[in-house]
Chimera marker file (.cmm) of the C-alpha trace (Angstrom):
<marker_set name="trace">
<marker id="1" x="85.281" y="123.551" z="88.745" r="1" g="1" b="0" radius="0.5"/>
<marker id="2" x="87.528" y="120.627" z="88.649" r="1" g="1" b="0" radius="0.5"/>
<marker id="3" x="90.205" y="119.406" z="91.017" r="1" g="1" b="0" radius="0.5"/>
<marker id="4" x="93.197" y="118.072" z="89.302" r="1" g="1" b="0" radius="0.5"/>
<marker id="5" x="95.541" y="116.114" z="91.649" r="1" g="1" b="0" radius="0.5"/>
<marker id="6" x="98.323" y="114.006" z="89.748" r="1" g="1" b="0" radius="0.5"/>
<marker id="7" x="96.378" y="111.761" z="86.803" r="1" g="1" b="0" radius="0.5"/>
<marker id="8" x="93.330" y="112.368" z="88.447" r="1" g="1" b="0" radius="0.5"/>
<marker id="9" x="90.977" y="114.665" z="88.348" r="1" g="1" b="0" radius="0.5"/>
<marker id="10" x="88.167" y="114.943" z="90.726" r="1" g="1" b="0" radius="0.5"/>
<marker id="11" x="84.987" y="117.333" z="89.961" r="1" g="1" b="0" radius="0.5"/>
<marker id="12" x="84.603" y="118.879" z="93.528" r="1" g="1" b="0" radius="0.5"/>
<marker id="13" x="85.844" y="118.277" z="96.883" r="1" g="1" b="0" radius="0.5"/>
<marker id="14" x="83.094" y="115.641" z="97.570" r="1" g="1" b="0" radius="0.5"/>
<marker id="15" x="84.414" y="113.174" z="94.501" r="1" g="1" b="0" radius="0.5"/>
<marker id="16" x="87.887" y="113.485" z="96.396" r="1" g="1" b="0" radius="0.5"/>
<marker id="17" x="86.981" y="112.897" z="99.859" r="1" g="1" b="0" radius="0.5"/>
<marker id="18" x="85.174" y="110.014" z="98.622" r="1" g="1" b="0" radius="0.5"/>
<marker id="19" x="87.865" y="108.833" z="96.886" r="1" g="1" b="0" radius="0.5"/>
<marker id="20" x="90.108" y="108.683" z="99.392" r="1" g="1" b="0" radius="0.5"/>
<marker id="21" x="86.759" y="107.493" z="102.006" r="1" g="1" b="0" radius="0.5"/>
<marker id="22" x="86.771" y="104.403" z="99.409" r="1" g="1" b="0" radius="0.5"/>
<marker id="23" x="90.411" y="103.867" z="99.125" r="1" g="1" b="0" radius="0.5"/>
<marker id="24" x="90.594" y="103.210" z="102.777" r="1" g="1" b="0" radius="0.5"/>
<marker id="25" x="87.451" y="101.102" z="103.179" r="1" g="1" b="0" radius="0.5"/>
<marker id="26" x="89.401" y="98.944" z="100.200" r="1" g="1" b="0" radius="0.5"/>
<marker id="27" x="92.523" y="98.776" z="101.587" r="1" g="1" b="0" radius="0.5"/>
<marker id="28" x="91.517" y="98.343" z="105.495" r="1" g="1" b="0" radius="0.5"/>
<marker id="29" x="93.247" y="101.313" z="106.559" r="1" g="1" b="0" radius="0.5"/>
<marker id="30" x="92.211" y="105.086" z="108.043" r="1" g="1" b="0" radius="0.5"/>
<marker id="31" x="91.678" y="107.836" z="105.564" r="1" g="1" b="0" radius="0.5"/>
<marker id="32" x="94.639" y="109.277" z="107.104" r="1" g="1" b="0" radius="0.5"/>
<marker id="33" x="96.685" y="106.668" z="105.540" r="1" g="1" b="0" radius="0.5"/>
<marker id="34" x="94.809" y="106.669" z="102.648" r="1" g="1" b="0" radius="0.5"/>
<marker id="35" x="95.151" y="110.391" z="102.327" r="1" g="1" b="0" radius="0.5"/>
<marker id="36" x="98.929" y="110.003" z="102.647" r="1" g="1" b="0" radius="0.5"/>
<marker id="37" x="99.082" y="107.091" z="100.325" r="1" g="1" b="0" radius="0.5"/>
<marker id="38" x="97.442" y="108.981" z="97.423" r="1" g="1" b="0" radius="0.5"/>
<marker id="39" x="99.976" y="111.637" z="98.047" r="1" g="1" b="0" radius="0.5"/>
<marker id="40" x="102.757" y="109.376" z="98.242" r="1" g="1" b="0" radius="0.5"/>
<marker id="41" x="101.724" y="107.439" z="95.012" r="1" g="1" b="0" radius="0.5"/>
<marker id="42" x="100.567" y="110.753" z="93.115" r="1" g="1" b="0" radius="0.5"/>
<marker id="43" x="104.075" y="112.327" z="94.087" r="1" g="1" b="0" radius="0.5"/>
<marker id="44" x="101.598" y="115.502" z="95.763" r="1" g="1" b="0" radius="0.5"/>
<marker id="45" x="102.213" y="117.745" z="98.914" r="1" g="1" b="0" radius="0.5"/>
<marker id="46" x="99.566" y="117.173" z="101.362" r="1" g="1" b="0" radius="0.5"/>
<marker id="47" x="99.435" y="120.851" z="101.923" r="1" g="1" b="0" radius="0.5"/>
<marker id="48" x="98.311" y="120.585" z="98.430" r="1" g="1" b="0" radius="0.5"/>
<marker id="49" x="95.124" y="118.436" z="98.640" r="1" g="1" b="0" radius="0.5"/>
<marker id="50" x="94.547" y="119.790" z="101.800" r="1" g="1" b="0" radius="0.5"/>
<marker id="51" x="91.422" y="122.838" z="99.660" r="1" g="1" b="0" radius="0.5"/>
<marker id="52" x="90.371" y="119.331" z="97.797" r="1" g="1" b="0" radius="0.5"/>
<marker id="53" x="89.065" y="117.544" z="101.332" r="1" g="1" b="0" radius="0.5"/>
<marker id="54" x="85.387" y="118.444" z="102.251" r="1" g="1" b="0" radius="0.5"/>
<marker id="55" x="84.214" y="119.077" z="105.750" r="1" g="1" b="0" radius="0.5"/>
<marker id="56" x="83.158" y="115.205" z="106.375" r="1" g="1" b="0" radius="0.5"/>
<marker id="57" x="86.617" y="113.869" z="105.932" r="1" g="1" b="0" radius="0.5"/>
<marker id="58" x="87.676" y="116.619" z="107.975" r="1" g="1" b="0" radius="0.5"/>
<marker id="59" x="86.123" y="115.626" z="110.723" r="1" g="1" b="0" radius="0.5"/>
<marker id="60" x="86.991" y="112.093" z="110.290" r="1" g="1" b="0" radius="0.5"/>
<marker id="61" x="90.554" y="113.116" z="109.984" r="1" g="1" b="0" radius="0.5"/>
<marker id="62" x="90.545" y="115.249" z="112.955" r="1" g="1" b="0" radius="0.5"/>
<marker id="63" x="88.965" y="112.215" z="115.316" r="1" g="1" b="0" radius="0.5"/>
<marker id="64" x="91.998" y="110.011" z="113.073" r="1" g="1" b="0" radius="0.5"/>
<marker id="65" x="94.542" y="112.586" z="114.593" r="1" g="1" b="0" radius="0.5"/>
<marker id="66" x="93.365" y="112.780" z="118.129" r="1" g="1" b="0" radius="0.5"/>
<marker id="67" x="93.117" y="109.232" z="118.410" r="1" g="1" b="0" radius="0.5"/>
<marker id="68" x="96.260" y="108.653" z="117.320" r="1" g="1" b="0" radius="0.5"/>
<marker id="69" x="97.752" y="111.615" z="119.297" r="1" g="1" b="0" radius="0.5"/>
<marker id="70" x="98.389" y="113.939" z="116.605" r="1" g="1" b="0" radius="0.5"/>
<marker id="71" x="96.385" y="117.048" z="117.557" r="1" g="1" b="0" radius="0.5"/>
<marker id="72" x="97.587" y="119.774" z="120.107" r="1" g="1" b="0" radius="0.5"/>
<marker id="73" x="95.036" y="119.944" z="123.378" r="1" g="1" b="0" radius="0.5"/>
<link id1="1" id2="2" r="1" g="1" b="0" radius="0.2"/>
<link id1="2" id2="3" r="1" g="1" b="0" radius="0.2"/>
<link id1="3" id2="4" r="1" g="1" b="0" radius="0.2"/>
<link id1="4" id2="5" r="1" g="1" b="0" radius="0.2"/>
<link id1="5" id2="6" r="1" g="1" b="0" radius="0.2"/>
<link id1="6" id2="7" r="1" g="1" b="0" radius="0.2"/>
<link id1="7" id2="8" r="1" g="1" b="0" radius="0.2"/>
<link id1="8" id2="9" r="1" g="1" b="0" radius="0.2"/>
<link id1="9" id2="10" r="1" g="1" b="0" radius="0.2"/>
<link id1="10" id2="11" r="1" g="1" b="0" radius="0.2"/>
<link id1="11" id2="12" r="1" g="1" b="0" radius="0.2"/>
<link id1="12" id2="13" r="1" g="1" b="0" radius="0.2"/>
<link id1="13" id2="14" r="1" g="1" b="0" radius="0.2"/>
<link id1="14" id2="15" r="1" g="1" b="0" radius="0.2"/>
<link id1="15" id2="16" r="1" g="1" b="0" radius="0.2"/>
<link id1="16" id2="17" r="1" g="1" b="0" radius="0.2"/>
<link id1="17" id2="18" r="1" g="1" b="0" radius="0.2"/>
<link id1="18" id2="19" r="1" g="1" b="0" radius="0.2"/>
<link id1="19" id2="20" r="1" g="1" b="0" radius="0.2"/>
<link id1="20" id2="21" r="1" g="1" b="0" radius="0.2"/>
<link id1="21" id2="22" r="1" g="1" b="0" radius="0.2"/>
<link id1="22" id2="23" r="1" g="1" b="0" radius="0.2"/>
<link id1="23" id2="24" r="1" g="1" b="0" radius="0.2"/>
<link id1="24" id2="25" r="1" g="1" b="0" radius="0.2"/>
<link id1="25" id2="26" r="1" g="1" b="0" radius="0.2"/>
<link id1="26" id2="27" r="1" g="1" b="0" radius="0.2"/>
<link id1="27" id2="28" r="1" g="1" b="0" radius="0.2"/>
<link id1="28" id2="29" r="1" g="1" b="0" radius="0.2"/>
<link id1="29" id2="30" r="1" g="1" b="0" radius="0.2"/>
<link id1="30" id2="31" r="1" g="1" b="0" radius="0.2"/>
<link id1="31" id2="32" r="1" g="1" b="0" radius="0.2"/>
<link id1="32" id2="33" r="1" g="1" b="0" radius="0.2"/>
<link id1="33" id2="34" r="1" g="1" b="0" radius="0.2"/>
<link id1="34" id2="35" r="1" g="1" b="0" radius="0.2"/>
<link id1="35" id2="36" r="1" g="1" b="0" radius="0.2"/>
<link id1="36" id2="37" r="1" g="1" b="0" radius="0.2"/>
<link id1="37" id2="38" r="1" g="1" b="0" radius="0.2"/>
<link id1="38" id2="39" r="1" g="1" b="0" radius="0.2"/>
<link id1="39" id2="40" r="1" g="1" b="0" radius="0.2"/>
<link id1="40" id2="41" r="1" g="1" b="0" radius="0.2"/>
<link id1="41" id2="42" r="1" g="1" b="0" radius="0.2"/>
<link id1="42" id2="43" r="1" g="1" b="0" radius="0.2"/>
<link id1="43" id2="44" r="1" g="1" b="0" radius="0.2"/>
<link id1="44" id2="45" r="1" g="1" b="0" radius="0.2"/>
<link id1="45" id2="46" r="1" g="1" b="0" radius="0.2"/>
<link id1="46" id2="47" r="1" g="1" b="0" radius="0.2"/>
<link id1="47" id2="48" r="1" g="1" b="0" radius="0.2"/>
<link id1="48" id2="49" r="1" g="1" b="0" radius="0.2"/>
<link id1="49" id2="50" r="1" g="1" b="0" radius="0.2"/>
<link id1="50" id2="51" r="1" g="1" b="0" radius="0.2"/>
<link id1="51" id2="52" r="1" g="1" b="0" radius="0.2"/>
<link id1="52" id2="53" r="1" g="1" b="0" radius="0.2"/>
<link id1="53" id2="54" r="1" g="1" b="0" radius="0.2"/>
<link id1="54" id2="55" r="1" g="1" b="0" radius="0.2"/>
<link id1="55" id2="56" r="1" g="1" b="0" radius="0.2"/>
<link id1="56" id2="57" r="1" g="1" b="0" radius="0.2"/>
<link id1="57" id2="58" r="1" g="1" b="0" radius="0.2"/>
<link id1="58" id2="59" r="1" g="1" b="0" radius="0.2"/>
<link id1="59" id2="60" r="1" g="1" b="0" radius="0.2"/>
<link id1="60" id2="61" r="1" g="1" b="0" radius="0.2"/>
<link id1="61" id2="62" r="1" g="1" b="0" radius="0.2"/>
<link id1="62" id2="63" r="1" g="1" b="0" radius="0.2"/>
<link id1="63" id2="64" r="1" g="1" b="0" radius="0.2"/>
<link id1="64" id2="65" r="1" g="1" b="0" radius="0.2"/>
<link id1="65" id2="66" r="1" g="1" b="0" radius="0.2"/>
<link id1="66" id2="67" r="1" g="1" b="0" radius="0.2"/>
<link id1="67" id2="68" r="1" g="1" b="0" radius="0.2"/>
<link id1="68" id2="69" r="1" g="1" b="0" radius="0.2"/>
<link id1="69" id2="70" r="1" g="1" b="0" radius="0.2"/>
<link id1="70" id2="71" r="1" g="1" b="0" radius="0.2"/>
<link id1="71" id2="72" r="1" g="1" b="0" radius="0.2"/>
<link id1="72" id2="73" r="1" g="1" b="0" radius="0.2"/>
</marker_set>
């Protein structure tokens, strides 16, 4: 089953979350801004992608968010 998200169209969850794991090695930057950039550039909700990231970049995301303050203790 593939993932179609804007123009591009990812296979499974895994060719997404490396995607956006490559995008911000690239551009110096968290996957939490890369996440939001591809959203932002591919005019898609985050809610949206949100089925399309596998469990590593969820748990990369999750230490993103508490570092920066964003998760709920």
């Amino acid at each position: 089953m593939s993932t179609t998200l804007s123009k591009k169209v990812f296979q499974t969850s895994n060719d997404f979350s490396l995607y956006i794991e490559q995008k911000a090695l690239e551009d110096g930057t968290s996957c939490y801004h890369a996440l939001l950039n591809f959203c932002e550039e591919n005019e898609v909700d985050p809610e949206d992608v949100a089925k399309s990231v596998n469990k590593q970049l969820k748990e990369k995301l999750a230490v993103e968010f508490a570092e920066l303050g964003l998760l709920k203790s």
